[in-house]
C-alpha positions in Angstrom: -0.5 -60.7 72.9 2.3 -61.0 70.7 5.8 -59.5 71.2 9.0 -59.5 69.1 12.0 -58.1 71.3 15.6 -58.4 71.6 16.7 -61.8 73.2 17.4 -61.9 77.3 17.2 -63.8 79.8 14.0 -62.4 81.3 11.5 -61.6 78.4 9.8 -58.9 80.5 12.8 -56.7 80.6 11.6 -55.1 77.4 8.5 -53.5 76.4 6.8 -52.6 73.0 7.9 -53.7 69.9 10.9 -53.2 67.7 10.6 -52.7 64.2 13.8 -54.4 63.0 14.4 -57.5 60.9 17.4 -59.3 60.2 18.5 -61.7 57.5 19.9 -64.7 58.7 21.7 -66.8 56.1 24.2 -70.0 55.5 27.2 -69.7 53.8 26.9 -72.4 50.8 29.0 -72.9 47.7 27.2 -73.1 44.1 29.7 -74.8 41.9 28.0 -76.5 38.7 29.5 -78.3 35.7 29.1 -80.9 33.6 31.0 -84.4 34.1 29.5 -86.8 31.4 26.9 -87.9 29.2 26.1 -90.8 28.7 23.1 -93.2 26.8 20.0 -94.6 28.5 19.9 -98.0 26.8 16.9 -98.6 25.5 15.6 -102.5 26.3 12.3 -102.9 24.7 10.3 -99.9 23.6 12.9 -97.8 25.2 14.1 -94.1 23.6 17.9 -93.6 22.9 18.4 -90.4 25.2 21.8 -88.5 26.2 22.0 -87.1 29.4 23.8 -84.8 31.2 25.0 -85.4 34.9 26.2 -82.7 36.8 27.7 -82.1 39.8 25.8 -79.1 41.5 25.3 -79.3 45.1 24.6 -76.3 46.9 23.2 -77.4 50.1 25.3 -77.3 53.1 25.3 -80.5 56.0 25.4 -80.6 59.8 26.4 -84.2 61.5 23.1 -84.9 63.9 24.5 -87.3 66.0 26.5 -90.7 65.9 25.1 -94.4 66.5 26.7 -96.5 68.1 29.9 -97.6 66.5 29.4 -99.8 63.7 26.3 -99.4 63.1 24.5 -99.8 59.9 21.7 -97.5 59.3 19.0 -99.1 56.7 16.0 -96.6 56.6 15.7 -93.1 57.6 12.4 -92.0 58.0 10.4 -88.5 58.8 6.6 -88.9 60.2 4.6 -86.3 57.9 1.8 -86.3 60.7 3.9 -85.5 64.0 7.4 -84.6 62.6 9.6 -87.4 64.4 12.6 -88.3 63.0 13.4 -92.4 63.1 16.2 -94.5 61.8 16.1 -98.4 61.4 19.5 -99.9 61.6 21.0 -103.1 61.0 21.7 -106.6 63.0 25.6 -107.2 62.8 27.0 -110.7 64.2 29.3 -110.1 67.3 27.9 -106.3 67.8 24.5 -107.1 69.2 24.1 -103.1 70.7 23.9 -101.9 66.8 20.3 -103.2 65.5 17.3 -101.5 66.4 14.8 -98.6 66.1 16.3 -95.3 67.3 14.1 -91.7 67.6 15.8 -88.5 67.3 15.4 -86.2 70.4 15.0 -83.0 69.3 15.5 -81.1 72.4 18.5 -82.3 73.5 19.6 -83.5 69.7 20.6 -86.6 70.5 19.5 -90.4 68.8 18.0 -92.4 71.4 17.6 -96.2 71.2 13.7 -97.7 71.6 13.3 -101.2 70.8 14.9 -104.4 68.8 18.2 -104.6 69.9 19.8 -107.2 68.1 17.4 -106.6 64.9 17.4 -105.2 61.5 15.3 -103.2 60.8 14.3 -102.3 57.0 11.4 -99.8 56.8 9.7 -97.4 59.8 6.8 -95.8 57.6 3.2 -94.0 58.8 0.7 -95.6 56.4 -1.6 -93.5 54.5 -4.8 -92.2 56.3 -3.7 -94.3 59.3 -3.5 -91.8 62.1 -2.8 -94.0 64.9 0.2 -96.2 64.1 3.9 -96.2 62.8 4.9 -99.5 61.8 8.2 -101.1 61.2 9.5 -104.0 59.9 11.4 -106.0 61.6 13.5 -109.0 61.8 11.0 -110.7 64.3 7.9 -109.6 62.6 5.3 -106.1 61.5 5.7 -103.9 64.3 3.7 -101.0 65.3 3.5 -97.7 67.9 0.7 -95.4 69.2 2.9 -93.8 70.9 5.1 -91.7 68.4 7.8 -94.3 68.4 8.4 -94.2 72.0 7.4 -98.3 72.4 6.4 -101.0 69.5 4.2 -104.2 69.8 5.3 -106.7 67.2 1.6 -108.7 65.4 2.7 -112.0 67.9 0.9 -114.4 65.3 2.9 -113.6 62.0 6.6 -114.0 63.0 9.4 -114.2 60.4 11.3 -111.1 58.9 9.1 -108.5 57.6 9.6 -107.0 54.1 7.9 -104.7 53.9 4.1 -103.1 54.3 2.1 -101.3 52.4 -1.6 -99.6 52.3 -4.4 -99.7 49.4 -4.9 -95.8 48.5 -8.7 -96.4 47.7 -9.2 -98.7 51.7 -7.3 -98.2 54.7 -8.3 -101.4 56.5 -6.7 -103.4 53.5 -2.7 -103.7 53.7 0.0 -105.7 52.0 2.3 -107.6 54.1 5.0 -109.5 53.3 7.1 -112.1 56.0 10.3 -113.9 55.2 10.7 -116.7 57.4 13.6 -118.5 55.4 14.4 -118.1 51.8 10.9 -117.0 50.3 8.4 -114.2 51.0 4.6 -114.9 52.0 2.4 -112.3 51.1 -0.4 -111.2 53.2 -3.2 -109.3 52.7 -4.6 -107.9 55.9 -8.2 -106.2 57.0 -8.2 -104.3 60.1 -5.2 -105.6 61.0 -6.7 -108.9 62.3 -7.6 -111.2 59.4 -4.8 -111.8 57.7 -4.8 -114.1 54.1 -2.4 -115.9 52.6 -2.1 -114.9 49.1 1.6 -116.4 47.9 3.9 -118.2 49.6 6.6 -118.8 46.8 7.8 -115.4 46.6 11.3 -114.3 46.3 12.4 -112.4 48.8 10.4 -109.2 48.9 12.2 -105.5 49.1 9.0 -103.6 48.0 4.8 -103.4 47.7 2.7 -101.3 46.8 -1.1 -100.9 46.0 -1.7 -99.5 42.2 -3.0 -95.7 42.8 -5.9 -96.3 40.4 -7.2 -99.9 40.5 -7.0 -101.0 44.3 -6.7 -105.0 43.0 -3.5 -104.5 41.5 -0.3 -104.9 43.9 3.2 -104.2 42.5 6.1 -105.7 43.9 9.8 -105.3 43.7 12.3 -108.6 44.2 15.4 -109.8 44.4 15.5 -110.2 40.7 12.0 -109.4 39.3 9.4 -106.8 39.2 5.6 -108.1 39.5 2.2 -107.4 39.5 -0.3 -109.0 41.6 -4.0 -108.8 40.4 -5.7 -110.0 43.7 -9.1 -110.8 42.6 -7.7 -113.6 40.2 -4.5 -114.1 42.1 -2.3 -113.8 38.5 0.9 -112.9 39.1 2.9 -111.0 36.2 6.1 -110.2 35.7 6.3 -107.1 34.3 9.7 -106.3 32.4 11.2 -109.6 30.2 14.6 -109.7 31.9 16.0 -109.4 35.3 18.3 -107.9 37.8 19.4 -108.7 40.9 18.5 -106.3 43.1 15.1 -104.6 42.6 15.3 -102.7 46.4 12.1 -100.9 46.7 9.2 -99.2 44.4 7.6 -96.2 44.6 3.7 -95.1 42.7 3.4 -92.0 41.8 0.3 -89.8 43.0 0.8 -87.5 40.3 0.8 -89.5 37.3 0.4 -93.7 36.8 3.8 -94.6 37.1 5.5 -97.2 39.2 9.3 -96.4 40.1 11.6 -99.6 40.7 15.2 -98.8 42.2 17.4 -101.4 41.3 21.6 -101.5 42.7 22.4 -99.3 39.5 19.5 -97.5 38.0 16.0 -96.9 37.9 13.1 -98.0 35.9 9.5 -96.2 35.3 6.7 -98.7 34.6 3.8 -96.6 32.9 0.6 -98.4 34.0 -1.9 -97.2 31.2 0.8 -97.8 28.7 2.8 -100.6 29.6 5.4 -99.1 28.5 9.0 -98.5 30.7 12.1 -96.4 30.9 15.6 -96.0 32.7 17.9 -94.1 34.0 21.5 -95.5 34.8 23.6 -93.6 37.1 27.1 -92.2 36.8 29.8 -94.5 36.6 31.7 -94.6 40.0 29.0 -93.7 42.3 28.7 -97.5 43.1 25.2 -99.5 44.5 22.3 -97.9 45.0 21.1 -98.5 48.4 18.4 -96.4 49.1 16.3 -93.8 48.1 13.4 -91.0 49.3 10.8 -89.1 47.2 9.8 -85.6 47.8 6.7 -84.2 47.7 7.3 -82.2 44.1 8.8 -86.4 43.7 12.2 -85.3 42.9 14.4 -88.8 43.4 17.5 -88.6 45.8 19.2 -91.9 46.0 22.1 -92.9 48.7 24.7 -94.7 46.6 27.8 -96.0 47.7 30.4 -93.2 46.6 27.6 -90.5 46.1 24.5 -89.0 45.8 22.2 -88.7 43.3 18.8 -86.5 42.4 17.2 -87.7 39.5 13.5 -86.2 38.2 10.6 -88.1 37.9 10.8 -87.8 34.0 14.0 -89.5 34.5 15.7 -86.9 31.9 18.7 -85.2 34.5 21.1 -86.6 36.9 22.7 -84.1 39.6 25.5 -85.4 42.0 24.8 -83.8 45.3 27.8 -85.4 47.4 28.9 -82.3 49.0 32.5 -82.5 50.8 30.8 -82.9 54.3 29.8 -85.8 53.9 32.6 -87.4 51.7 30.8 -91.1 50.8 26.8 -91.8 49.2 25.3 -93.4 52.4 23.5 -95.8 53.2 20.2 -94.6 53.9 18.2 -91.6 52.9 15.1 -89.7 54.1 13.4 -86.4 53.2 10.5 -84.4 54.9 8.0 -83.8 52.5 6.4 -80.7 54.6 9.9 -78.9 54.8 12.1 -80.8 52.0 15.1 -81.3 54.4 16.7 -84.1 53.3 18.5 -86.4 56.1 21.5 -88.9 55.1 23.2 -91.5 56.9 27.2 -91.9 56.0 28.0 -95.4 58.3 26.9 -94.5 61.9 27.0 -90.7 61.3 23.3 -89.1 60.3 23.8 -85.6 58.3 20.7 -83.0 57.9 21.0 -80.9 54.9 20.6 -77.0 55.8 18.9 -74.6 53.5 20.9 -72.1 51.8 19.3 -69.3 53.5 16.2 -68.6 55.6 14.0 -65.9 55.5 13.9 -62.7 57.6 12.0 -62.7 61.0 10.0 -60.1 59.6 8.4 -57.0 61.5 6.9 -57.5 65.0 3.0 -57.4 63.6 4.0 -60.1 61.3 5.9 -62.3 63.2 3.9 -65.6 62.5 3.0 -67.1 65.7 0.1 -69.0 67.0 -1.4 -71.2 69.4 -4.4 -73.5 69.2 -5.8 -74.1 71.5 -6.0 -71.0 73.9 -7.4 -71.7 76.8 -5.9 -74.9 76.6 -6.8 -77.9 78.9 -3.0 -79.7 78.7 -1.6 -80.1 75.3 -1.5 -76.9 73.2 0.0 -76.6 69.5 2.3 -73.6 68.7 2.4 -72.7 64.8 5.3 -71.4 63.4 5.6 -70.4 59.5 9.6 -69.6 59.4 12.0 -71.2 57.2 12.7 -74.8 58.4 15.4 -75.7 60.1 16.5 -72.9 62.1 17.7 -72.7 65.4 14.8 -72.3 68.4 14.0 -72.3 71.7 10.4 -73.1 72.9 9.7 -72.2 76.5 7.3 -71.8 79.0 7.1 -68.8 81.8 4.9 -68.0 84.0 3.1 -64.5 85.3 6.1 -63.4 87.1 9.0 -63.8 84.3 10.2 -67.1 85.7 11.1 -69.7 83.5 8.9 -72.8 84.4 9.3 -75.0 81.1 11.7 -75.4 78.0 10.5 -78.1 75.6 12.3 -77.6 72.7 16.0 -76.6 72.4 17.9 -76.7 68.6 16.6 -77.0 65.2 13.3 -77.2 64.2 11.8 -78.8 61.4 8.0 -78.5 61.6 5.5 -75.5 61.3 4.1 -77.2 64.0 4.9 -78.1 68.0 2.9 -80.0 69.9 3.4 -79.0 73.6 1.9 -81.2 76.6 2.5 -79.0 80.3 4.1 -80.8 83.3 1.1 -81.8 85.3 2.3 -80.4 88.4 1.6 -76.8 86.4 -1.5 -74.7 88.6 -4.2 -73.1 86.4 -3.5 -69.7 85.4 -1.8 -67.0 82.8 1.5 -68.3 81.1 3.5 -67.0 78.1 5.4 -68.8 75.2 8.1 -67.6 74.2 9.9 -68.4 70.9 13.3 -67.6 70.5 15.5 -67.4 67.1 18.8 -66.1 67.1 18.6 -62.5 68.8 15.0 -62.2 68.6 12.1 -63.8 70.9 8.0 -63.3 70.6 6.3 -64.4 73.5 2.4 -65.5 73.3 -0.3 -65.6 76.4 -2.0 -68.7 77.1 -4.1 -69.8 79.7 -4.2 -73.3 81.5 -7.7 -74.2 82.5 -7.9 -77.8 83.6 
């Protein structure tokens, strides 16, 4: 049973199905035109190239929610596997409610604190092919939840201010870790998450690591002021470009191709593994430090800047300023979700989601595209939707007699997918879904069986 009807508040006031679509879209402005060019300077083995940067953002933004005033966020982050949305934000002296790890509550769209007050926090990341933890990194130590963020468990034998983590692509019981207790980084590697090695302990401080995508030994990492690689069986380190920075803030390897990206305060540089060779990108004068970035899936580069922000191409041959007038400043922080591509964007406490320019029609009742797996279900059920991301929806639960028992998801929604757990109280019997998007609801039988 699958129904598309006109929205009300019982859904069994209307029978059959209507054969009408609508078109719901955003208004959003266009506006493109080139500022500058300028030269990417070419250190060693680098290509003179003229680029253009233009400003052509034509993404509208809605303000999520506000932290706590003051706060700083540092990392924005969107779990792939379950959808949550997390943000890490930042110790400040004399303001102890602003550190922590906050969640995003999607039904009633608000930020709610978890854990770590009175801690910054720099990363909140799933690691590849680990499907039972998040991890952050914390202040007091590597952190980690089963629990979809909802509590953390800091590893109690490795204190000190974690760096950051990082998982080999070829063995998921081997990790990178990397603690700052004082000045210096010591790097871990880590099996199972119980034996942990001490592999350097003169580090500078440590802002990213990350396992080579085609030989496993190799570990790249991004410092304070220089870019290395690791080769773990003979414990060489090498410094990889002959001049420094201050500031290298993270890396990112590329699944696509062998390339390492480095974000440094004003630019970016590609390290070509097979080659050896590198290049760079510089970004537009005025748009201030870098401070963080994200990578989509398709690994377009959108970096939070100080005065703007910036999307840059993994061939690192065009520059578009995206700041649109919502948001006014860069940010601070920057996530995207690499199932839908929403990007999310923290301007001081105030965290923006971008909205799509349009979203596609509803469609006709026989193709409305909702599902549920598993039917009978037990307790938990999963509710597939393929619309357009991000549009406004209501998830609820009635019973045989119209009434509404449950509503577990009210406001945007940014996941084909919704997991659904019933209130246990909830007797065995016949129960609809019903999914409702502007004017328009389906509803869906299911059947409890416990």
């Amino acid at each position: 049973m699958n129904l598309l009807t006109k929205s009300s508040r019982n859904p069994f006031l209307f029978s059959g199905l209507v054969n009408l679509t609508r078109t719901l879209s955003l208004e959003t402005t266009n506006m493109t035109r080139i500022l500058s060019v300028f030269n990417l300077l070419k250190r060693v083995g680098f290509a003179v190239l003229v680029l253009g940067v233009t400003n052509g953002h034509s993404q509208s933004w809605e303000l999520m929610d506000e932290l706590p005033e003051r706060s700083e966020v540092e990392c924005i982050t969107i779990d792939a596997q379950t959808g949550s949305i997390f943000a890490g934000t930042a110790r400040i002296f004399g303001f102890p409610e602003c550190g922590g790890i906050y969640k995003y509550n999607q039904i009633d769209g608000i930020w709610e604190y978890k854990q770590f007050r009175e801690t910054t926090i720099s990363n909140i990341l799933r690691l590849q092919n680990d499907h039972t933890y998040i991890y952050a990194c914390t202040e007091e130590g590597l952190a980690r939840s089963n629990d979809d963020g909802e509590s953390w468990q800091l590893f109690d034998d490795h204190p000190g201010n974690s760096s950051n983590i990082a998982m080999s692509p070829n063995d998921s019981t081997l990790w990178a870790v990397g603690l700052s207790p004082v000045e210096s980084t010591r790097l871990y590697l880590v099996r199972d998450g119980i034996e942990w090695e001490l592999i350097d302990s003169s580090l500078p401080w440590t802002g990213g690591l990350g396992f080579s995508s085609t030989d496993s030994t190799i570990l790249y990492m991004a410092t304070n002021n220089f870019c290395y690689r690791l080769n773990l069986q003979t414990r060489v380190r090498e410094q990889i470009f002959p001049w420094n920075f201050y500031g290298y803030r993270t890396l990112y390897l590329s699944h696509e191709e062998p390339n390492v990206f480095f974000l440094e305060l004003h630019s970016i540089f590609r390290y070509d593994e097979e080659t050896s060779l590198y290049d760079s990108v510089f970004f537009p004068a005025g748009s201030g430090r870098a401070n963080r970035w994200a990578i989509s899936s398709s690994e377009e580069i959108t970096v939070a800047a100080d005065s703007m922000l910036l999307e840059i191409n993994s061939d690192l041959t065009s520059v578009d300023i995206l700041t649109p007038p919502e948001l006014g400043l860069g940010g601070s922080a920057i996530g995207i979700d690499t199932v839908t591509g929403i990007r999310y964007v923290a301007v001081e406490n105030r965290i923006y989601v971008e909205l799509p320019t349009a979203v596609d029609n509803i469609g006709r009742p026989e193709e409305f595209p909702l599902s549920v797996f598993p039917n009978p279900f037990n307790s938990s059920i999963s509710i597939s939707l393929r619309i357009a991301p991000y549009q406004r929806t209501t998830l609820s639960l009635y019973d045989i007699l119209g009434r509404e028992v449950d509503v577990f998801h009210l406001g945007r929604i940014n996941r084909e997918t919704i997991h659904y757990t019933a209130p246990s109280s909830l007797a065995n019997g016949i129960y609809f879904i019903r999914v409702e998007i502007g004017e328009w609801h389906a509803l869906q039988k299911v059947i409890l069986l416990k």
